[in-house]
C-alpha positions as CSV (number, residue, x, y, z in Angstrom):
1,X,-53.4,1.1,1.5
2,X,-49.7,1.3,2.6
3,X,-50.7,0.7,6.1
4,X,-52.5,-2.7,5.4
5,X,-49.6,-4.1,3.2
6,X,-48.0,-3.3,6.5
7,X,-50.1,-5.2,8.5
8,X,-50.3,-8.3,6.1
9,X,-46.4,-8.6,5.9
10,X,-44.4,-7.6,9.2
11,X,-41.1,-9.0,8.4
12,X,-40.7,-7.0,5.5
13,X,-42.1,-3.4,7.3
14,X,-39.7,-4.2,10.1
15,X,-36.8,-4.6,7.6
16,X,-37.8,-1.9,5.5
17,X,-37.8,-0.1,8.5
18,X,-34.6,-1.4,9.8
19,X,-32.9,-0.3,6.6
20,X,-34.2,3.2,6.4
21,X,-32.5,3.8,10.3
22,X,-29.2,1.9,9.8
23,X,-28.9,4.5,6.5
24,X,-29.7,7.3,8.0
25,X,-27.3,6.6,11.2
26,X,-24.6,6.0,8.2
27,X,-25.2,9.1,6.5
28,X,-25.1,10.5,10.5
29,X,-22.0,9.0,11.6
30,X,-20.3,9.9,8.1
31,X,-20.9,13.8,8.5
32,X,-19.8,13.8,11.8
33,X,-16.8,11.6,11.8
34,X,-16.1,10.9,8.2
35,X,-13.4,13.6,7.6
36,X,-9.7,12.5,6.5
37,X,-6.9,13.5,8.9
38,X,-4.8,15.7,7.0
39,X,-1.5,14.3,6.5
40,X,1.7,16.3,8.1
41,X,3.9,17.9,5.7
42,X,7.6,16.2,6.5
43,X,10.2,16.2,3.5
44,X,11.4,13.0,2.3
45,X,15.5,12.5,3.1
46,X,16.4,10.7,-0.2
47,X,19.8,9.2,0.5
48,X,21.5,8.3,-2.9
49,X,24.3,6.1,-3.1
50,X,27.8,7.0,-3.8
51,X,29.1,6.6,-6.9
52,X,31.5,3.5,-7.4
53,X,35.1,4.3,-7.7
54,X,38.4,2.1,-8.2
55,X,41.7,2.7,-7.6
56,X,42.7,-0.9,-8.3
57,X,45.0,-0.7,-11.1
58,X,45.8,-4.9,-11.0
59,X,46.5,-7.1,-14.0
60,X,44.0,-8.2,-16.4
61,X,43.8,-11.4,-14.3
62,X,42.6,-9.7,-11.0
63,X,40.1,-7.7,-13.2
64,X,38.8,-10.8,-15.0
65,X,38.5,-12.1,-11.8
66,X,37.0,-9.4,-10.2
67,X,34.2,-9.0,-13.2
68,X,33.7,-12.7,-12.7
69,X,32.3,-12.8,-9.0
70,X,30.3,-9.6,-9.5
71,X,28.8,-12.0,-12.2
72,X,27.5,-14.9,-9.4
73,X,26.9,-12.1,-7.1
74,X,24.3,-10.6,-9.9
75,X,23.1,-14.3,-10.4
76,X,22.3,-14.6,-7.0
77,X,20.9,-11.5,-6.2
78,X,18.9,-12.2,-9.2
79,X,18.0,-15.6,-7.8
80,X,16.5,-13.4,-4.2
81,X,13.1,-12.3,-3.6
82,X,12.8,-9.3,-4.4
83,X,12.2,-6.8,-1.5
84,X,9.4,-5.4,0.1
85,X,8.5,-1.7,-0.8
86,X,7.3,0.6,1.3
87,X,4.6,3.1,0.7
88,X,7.3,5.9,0.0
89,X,8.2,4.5,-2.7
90,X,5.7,3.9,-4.9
């Protein structure tokens, strides 16, 4: 019965059949190559940055104007793209 469906419709047995190979070469090639590589084991150098320190002991005016340009430099920093991360840091 199988075999005369076969006969009566080709482009389907040859797909059908077609399928069933590129599946079972999948399955193949999967088993044999498939594996992950194992990742090497290297310790991540963290640099952290040094803590800010002044020894500018100015007038009130230097400090207001000091606090006032770290103010635009915020606002245009803000203003940036922001930067790419890399996979390490996620």
């Amino acid at each position: 019965d199988l075999i005369e469906k076969a006969e009566k419709q080709p482009n389907i047995t040859i797909g059908v059949l077609v399928s069933v190979a590129v599946i079972i070469l999948t399955i193949f090639f999967k088993i044999l190559f498939g594996g992950k590589k194992p990742k090497p084991n290297v310790p991540e150098a963290r640099s952290e940055p040094a803590a800010e320190t002044s020894d500018n002991q100015g007038s009130r005016e230097e400090k207001r104007e000091g606090v006032e340009e770290e103010e635009e430099e915020e606002k245009e920093d803000a203003a940036a793209a922001p930067r790419r991360r890399s996979r390490r840091e996620t």
